[in-house]
MARBA-3410 file (N, C-alpha, C, O; in Angstrom, 1 decimal):
104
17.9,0.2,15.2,17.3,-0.4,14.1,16.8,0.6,13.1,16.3,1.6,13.6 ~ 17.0,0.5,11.9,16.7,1.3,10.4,15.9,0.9,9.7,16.0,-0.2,9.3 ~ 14.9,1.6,9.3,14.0,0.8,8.2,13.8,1.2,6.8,13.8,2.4,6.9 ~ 13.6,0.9,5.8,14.0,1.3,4.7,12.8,1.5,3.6,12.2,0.5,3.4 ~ 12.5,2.8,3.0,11.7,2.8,1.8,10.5,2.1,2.5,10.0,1.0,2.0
9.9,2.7,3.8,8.6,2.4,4.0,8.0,3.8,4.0,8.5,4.9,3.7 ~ 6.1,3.4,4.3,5.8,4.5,4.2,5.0,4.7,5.3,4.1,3.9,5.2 ~ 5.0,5.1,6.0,3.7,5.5,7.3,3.1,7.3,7.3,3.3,8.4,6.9 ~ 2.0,6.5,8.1,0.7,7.9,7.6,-0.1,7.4,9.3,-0.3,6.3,9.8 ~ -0.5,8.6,9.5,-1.2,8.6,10.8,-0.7,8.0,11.6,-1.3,6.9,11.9
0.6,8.3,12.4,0.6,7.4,13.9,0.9,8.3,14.8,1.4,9.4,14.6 ~ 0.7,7.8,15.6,1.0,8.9,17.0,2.2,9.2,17.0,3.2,8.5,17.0 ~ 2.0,10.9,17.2,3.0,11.5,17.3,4.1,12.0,15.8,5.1,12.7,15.8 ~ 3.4,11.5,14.7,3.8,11.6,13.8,5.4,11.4,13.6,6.2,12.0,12.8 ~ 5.7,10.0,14.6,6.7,9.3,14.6,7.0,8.7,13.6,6.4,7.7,13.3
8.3,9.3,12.6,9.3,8.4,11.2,10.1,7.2,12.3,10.4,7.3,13.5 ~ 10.2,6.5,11.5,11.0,5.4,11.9,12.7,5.7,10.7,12.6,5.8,9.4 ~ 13.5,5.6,11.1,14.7,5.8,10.8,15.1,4.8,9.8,15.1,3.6,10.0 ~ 15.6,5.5,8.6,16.1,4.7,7.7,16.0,5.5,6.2,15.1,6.3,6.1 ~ 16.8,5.4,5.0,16.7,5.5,4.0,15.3,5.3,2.9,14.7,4.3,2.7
14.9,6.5,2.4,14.0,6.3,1.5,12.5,6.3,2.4,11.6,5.8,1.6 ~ 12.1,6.5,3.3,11.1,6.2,3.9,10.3,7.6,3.6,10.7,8.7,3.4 ~ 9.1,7.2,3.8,8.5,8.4,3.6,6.8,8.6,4.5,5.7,8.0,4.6 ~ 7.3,9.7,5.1,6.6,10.2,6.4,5.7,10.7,6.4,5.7,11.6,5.6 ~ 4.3,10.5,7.4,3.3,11.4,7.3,2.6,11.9,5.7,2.4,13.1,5.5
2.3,11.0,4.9,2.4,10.9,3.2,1.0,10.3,3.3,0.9,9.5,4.2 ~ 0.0,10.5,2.7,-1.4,9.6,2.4,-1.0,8.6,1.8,-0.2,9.1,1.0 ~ -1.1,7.4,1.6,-0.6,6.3,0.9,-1.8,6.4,-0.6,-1.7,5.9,-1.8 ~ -2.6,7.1,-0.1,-3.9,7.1,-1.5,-4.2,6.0,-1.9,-4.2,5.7,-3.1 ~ -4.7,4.9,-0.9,-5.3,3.3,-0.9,-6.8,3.5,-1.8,-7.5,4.4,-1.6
-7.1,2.5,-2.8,-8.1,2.3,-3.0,-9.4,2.7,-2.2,-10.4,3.3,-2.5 ~ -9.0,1.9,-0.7,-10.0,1.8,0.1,-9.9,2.4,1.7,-9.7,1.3,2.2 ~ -9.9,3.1,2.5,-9.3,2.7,3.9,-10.4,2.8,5.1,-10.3,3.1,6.3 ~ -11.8,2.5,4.2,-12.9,1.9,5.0,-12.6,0.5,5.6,-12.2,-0.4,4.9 ~ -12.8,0.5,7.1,-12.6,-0.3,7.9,-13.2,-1.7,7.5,-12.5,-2.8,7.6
-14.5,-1.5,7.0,-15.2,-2.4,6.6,-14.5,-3.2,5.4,-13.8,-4.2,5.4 ~ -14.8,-2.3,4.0,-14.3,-2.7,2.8,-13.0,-2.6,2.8,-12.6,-3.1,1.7 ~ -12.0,-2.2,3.7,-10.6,-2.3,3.1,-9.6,-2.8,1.6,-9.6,-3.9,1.2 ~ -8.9,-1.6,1.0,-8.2,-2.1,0.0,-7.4,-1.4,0.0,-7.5,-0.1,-0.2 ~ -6.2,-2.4,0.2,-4.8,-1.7,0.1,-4.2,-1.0,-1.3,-3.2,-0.4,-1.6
-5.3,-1.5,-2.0,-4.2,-1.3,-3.5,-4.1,0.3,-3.9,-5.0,1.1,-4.1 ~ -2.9,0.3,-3.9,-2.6,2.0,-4.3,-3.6,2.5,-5.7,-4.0,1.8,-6.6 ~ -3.7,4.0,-5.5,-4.8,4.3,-6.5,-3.5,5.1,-7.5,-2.7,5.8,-6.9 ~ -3.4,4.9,-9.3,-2.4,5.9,-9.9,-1.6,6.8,-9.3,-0.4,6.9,-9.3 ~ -2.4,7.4,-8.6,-1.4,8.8,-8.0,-1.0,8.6,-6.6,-0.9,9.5,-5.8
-0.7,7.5,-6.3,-0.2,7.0,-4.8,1.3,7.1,-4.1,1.9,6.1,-4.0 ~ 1.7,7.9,-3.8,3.2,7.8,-3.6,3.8,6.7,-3.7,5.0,6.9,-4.2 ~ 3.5,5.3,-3.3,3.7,3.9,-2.9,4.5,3.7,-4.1,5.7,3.5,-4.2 ~ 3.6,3.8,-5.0,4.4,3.2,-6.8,5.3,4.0,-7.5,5.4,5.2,-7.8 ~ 6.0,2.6,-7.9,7.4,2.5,-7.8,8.5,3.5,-7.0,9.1,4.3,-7.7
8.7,3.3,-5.4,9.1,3.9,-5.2,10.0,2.6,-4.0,11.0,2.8,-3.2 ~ 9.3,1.6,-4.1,10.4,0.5,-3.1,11.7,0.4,-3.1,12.3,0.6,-4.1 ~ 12.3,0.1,-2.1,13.5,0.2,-1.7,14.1,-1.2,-1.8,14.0,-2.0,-0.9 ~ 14.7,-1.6,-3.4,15.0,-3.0,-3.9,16.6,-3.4,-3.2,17.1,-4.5,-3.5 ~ 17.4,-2.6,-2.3,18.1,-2.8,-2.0,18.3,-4.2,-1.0,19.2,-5.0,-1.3
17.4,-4.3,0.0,17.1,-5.5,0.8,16.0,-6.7,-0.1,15.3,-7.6,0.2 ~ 16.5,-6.2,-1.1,15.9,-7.7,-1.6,14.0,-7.3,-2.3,13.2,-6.5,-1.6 ~ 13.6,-7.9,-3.5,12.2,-8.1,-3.9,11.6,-9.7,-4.1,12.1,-10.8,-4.0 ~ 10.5,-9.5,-4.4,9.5,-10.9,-4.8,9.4,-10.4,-6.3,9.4,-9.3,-6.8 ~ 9.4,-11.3,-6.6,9.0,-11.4,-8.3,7.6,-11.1,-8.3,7.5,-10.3,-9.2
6.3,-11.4,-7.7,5.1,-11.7,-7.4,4.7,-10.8,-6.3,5.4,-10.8,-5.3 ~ 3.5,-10.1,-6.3,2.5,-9.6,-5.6,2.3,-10.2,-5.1,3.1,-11.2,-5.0 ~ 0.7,-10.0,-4.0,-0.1,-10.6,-2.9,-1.0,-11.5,-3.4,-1.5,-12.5,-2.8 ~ -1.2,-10.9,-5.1,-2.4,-11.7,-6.1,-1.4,-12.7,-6.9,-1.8,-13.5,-7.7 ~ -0.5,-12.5,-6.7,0.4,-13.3,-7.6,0.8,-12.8,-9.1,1.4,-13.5,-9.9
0.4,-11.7,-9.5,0.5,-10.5,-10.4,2.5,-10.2,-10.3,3.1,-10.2,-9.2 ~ 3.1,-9.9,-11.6,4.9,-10.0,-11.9,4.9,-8.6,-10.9,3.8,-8.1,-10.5 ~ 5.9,-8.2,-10.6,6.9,-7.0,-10.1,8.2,-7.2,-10.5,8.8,-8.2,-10.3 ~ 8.5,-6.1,-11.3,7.7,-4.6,-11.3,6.7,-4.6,-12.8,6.5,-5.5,-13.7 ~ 6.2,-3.7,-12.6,5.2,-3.5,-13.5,5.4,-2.1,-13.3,5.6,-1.6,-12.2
5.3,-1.3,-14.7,5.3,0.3,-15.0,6.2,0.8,-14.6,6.0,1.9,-14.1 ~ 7.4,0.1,-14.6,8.8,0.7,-14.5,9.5,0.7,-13.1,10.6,1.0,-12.9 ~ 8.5,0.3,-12.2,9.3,-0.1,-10.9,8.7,-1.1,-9.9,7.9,-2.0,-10.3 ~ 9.1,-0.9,-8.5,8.8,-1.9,-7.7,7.6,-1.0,-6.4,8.0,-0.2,-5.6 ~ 7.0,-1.2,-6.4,5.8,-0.1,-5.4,6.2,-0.7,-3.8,6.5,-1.8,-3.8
6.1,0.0,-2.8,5.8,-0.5,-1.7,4.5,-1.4,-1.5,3.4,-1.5,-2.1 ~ 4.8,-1.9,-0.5,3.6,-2.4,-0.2,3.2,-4.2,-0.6,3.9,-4.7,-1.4 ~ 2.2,-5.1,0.0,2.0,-6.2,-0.7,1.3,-5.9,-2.1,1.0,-6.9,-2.7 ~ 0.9,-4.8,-2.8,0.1,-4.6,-4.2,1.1,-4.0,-4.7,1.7,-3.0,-4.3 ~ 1.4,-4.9,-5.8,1.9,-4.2,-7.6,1.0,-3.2,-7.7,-0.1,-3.6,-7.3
1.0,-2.2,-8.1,0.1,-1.2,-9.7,0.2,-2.3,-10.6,1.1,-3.2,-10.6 ~ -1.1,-2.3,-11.3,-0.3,-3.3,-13.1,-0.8,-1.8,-13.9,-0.1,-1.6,-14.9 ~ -1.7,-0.9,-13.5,-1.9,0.2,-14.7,-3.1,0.4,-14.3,-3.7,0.1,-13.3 ~ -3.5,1.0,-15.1,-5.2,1.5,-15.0,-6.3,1.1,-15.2,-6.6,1.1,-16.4 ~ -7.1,0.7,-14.5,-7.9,-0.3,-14.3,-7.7,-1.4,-13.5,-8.5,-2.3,-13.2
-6.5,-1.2,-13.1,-6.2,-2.0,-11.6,-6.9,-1.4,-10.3,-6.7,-0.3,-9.8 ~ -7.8,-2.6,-9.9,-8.5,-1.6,-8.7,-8.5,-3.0,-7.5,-9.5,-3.3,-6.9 ~ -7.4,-3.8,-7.5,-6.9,-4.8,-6.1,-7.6,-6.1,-6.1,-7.2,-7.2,-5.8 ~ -9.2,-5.7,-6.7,-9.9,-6.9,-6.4,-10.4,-6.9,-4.8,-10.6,-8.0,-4.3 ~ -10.5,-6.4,-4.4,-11.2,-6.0,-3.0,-12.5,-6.4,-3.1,-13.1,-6.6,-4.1
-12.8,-6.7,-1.7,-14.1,-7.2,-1.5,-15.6,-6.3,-2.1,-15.7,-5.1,-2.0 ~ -16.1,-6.8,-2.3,-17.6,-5.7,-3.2,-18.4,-6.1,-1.7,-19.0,-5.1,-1.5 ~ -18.6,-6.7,-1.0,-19.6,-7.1,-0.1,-18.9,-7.3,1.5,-17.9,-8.0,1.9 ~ -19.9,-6.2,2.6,-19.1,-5.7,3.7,-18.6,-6.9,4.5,-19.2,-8.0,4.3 ~ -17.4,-6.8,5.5,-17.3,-8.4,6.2,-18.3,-7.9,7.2,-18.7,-6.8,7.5
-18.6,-9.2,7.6,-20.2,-9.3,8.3,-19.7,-9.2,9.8,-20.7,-9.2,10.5 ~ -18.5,-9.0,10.3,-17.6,-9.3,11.5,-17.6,-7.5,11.8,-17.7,-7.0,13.0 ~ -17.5,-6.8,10.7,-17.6,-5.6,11.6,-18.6,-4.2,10.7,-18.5,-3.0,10.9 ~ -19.4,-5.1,9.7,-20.4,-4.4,9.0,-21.2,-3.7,10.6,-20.9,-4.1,11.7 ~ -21.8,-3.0,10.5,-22.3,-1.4,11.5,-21.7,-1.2,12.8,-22.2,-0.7,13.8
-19.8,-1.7,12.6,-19.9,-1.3,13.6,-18.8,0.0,14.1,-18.6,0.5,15.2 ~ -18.2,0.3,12.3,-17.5,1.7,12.3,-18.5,2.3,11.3,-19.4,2.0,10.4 ~ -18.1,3.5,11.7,-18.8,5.1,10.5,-18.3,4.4,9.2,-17.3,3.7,9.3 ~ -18.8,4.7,8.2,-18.4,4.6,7.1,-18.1,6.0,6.5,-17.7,6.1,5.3
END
């Protein structure tokens, strides 16, 4: 099995998964990757944007329902970029399910 124009960061053993376009051991540069607040949405300088692999097919539509592509391509990931001042819409307030119970 091949996988295509993904991106993985931190896994054991610094195992790629096989396929075209993929990119390895790379910081994704997430808004957020506090356990608590989590936010996937890529920050400007994120490798993620526009760099998806449109060959297996796209959504017209983000995770927010926001068009793809936006700024000239299609990003990995369920988050479009739309530009600057795009910051996901992530939660402002910790979930109460695991607020003290990672380091922040």
């Amino acid at each position: 099995m091949t996988y295509a124009g993904n991106l993985t960061y931190q896994v054991k053993d610094n195992v790629c998964p096989p396929g075209p376009g993929n990119l390895c051991n790379v910081d994704p540069k997430l808004a957020s990757t506090n356990l608590v607040q989590f936010n996937a949405m890529p920050l400007a300088s994120s490798p993620l944007i526009n760099t998806a692999n449109i060959a297996t097919g796209i959504l017209a539509i983000d995770y927010r329902g926001l068009p793809r592509p936006a700024n000239g391509g299609y990003d990995i990931g369920a988050f479009q970029y739309q530009g600057s001042g795009d910051t996901g819409g992530g939660t402002s307030a910790p979930d109460p399910v695991f607020a003290g119970s990672f380091d922040s």
